[in-house]
N, C-alpha and C positions, 0 to 999 in steps of 0.2 A: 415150787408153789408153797405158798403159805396154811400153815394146816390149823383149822379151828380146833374148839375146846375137844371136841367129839372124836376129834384125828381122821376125821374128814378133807382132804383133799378140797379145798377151795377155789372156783373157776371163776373169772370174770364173766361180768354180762355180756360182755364182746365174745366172748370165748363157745358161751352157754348157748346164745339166742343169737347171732349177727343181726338178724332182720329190725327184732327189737331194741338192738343197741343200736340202728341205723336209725332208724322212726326215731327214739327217743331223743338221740343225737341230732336229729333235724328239729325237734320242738322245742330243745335248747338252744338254740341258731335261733332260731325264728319263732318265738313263743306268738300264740294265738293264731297263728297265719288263715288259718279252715275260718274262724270264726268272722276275721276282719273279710274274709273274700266274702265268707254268708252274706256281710253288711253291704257289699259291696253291689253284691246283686241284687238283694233285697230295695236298697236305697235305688241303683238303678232301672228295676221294673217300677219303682212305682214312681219316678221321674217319666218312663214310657207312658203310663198309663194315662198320669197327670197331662203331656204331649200330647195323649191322643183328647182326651177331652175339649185340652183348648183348641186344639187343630181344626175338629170339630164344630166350636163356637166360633171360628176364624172364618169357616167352611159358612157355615149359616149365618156370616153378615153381620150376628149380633155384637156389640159393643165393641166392635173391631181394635179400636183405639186403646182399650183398657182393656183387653185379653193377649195382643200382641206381646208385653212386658210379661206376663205369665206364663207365657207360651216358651219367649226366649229364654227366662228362670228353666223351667223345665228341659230344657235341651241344654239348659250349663249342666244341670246335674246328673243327666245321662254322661255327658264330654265328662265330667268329672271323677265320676263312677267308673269307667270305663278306661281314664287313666289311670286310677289309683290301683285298679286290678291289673290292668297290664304292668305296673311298679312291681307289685309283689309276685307276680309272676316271676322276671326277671331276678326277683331277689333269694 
């Protein structure tokens, strides 16, 4: 082992914490991954919500014709949301 000024015996991080050289080790691999999944779900409840709305306005007959194309927006970006999570899952 390599000894500091002090003649202190020097450990690696691997050595010292495993857990925390493991964690750290994966946020090097895959930087941000927590924050893009946050988006993911974030983005896809509010693709739900927007869904259930138009579903709604679909349901009560109104403007059938011009909330159908809003409707189907809304359920791309749930399908979208919901692959992109399952991507980084696997990754």
């Amino acid at each position: 082992m390599a000894k500091s000024l002090n003649n202190k015996p020097r450990t690696s991080l691997s050595q010292s914490n495993p857990e925390k050289y493991a964690r750290l080790k994966a946020e090097a691999q895959a930087p941000y991954k927590g924050l893009r999944q946050f988006f993911y779900i974030a983005f896809g409840a509010s693709g739900f919500i927007g869904a259930l709305v138009f579903l709604a306005r679909l349901a009560a007959g109104r403007n059938g014709l011009e909330d159908l194309p809003n409707f189907a927006l809304q359920l791309g970006v749930i399908a979208l949301m919901v692959w992109f999570f399952r991507l980084e899952q696997q990754s």
